[in-house]
Structure formats: C-alpha cells, structure tokens
C-alpha positions as CSV (number, residue, x, y, z in Angstrom):
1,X,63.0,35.3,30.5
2,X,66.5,35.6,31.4
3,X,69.2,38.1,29.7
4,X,72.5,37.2,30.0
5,X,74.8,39.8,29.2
6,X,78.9,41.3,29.0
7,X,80.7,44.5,29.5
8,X,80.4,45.4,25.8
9,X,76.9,46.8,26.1
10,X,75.7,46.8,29.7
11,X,72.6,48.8,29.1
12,X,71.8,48.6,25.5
13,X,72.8,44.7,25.5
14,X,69.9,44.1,28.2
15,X,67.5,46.5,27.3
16,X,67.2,45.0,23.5
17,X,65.4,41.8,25.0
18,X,63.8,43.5,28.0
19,X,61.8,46.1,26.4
20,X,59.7,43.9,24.0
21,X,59.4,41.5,27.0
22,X,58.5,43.8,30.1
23,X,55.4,45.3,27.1
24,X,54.4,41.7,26.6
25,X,54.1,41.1,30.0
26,X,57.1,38.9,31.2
27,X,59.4,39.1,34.2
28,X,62.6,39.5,33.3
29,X,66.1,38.3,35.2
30,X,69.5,40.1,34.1
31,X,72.6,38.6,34.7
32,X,74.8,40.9,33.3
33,X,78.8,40.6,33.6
34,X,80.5,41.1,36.9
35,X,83.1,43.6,35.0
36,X,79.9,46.0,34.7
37,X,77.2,45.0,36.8
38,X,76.3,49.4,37.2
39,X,74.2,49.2,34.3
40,X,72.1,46.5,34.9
41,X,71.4,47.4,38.7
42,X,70.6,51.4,37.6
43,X,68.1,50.1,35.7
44,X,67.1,48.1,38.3
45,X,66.8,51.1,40.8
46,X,64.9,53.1,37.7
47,X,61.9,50.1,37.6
48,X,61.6,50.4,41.3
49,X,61.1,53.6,40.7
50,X,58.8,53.6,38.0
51,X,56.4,51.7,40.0
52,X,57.1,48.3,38.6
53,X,55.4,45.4,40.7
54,X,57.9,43.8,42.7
55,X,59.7,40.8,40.8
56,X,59.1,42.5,37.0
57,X,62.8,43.3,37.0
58,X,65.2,41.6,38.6
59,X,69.2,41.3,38.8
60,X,71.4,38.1,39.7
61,X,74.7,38.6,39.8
62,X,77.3,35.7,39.3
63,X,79.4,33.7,36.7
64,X,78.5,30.9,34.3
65,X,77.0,28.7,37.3
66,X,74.3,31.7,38.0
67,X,73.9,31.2,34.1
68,X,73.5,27.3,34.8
69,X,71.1,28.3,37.9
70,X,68.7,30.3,35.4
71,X,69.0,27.3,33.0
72,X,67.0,25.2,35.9
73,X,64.5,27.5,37.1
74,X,61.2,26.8,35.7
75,X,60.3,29.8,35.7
76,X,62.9,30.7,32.9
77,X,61.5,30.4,29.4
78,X,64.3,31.4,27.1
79,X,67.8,33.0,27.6
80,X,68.7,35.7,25.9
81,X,72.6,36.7,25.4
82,X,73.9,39.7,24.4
83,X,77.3,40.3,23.8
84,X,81.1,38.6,22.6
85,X,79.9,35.6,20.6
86,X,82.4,33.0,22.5
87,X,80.2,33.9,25.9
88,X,77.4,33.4,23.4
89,X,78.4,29.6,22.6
90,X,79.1,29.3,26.1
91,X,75.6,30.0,27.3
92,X,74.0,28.6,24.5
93,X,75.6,25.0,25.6
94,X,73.9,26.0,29.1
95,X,70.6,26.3,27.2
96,X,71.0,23.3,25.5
97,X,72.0,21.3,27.9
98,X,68.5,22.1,30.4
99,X,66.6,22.3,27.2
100,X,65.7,26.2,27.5
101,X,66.1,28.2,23.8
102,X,68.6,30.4,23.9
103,X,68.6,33.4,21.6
104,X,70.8,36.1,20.8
C-alpha cells in the first residue's frame, strides 16, 4: 500500500491508513509532501526503532511522478491520499490511469 499525503496533516494524514495496514500485515510506502517531509521520516526513524523488519515502513520522497512511480510498482495495491481534495483528484487520475484503487 502506498499513502500519498500533503502538509495539512503530515502525521495524522499517514498514520490514518498505516495503522490498520501495518496490523494487517502490509508494507506500507509514504510519500508525503516535500513542504513537510519531517513527519513522515520521524516516523520512519520511530519503526526502525521499534524493531520493525526492514521494508515494513518505508519513505519516498518526490512529486507527482514518485506518485506515478508507485502507480507502476506491482507491489503497490491501493493508494491512499490524505489531504487538499484537488491533490486528491490529482492522484486519483494517477490510480486510474495504472488501474490501482485509490482511496481517500
């Protein structure tokens, strides 16, 4: 699963979709907004940490073509967003385009 997310919530946008998906077992990539990119790498730092297994939590950092790179991993299921809806619509064409569900 990958969690694309803004400034306007840099932990709490991300941590809405991780949560449920680091307990079901997933790996999770956050690409969170270059304006605030703290949040998501703290967090980062905190799973290492915490004894996560190498590759549970991990951090890209870029602009909409890292969005578009997630959009052709295979290894992506879903996007999640998180964040100003016009980003939102933005990623969501992403998704649509590759065929990955995007959800918000």
């Amino acid at each position: 699963m990958a969690i694309v997310s803004d400034d306007s919530a840099p932990l709490l946008g991300p941590l809405r979709h991780a949560v449920p998906a680091l307990l079901a077992g997933a790996t999770v990539i956050v690409k969170p907004s270059p304006k605030a990119p703290s949040a998501a790498f703290a967090l980062a730092e905190l799973s290492a940490r915490s004894a996560f297994p190498g590759g549970v939590f991990n951090v890209l950092h870029g602009d909409l073509a890292a969005i578009e790179g997630l959009c052709v991993l295979s290894e992506v299921s879903r996007l999640c967003f998180a964040g100003d809806p016009a980003l939102g619509a933005k990623v969501a064409e992403l998704a649509c385009r590759y065929d990955k569900p995007c959800v918000d």
